[in-house]
N, C-alpha and C positions, 0 to 999 in steps of 0.2 A: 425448380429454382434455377434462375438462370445467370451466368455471369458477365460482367462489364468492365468493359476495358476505357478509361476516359481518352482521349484522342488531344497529341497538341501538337504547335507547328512550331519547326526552329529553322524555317528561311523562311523568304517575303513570299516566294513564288507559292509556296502554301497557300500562305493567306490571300494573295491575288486571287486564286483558283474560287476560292470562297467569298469573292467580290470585294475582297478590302483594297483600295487606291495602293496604286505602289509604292507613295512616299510614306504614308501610312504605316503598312508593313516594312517598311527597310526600319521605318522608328520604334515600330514594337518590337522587332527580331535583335536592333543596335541597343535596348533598353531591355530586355528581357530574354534569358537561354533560352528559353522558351514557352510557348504563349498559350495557353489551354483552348481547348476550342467546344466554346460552350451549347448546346445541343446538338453537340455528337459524340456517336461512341460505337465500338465493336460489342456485339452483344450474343453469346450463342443459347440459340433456342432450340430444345428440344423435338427432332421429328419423329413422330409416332409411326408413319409410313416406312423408313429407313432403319428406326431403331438407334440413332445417332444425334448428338449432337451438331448442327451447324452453327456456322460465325456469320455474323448479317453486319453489314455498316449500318447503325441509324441515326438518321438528319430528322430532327424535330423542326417541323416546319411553322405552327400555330399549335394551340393546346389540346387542339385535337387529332392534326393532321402529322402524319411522320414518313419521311421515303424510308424503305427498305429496301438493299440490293446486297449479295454475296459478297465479302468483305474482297477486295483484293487482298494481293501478299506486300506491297509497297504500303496500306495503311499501318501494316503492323509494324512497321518501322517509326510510326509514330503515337500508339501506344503506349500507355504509363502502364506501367508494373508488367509488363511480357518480357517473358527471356525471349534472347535474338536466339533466333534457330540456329546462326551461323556460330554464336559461341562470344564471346567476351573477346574484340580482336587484343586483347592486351595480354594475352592468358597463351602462352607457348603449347605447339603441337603436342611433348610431352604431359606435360602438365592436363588439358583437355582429355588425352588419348587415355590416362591414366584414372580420369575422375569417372572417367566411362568405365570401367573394368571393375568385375565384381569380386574380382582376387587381382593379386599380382602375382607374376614370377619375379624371379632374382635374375632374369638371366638380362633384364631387361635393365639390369643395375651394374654398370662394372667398378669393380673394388682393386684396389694396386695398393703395395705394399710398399 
């Protein structure tokens, strides 16, 4: 079983990349946060040689033809439903440092009377 990640674009220059005209995309990006991007997606398939899962980009080209190539790390920025590796930037160093930690200390709390 394998999982999928759908793929969308929230600037123009996205959708340019993917042949849409520039005035085109500035009006879908000025009309929508953001714009799904329909036969594509990150997908990871199983390798029997590895023992691991990989993440492949894939472009459905026709209903039978599909490109397959190694996901960069900039697609996952446009990714529906992946956590960002980097963290929630709205979410403070503490706060982060501490979601990580499988106990706490007290010492890392100061208390005044």
């Amino acid at each position: 079983m394998s999982q999928k990640y759908s793929l969308f674009a929230d600037r123009a220059g996205q959708l340019q990349q993917r042949g849409i005209s520039r005035q085109k995309a500035l009006m879908l990006v000025a009309n929508q946060a953001a714009v799904s991007l329909a036969g594509e997606w990150l997908e990871a398939f199983w390798c029997p040689q590895c023992q691991e899962s990989k993440w492949y980009h894939v472009k459905k080209r026709d209903a039978q033809t599909y490109d397959v190539s190694v996901a960069p790390m900039e697609l996952w920025k446009q990714a529906i439903g992946v956590v960002d590796p980097e963290g929630n930037p709205s979410v403070g160093e503490f706060t982060r440092r501490h979601a990580r930690m499988m106990t706490y200390k007290i010492a890392d709390f100061q208390f005044h009377n």
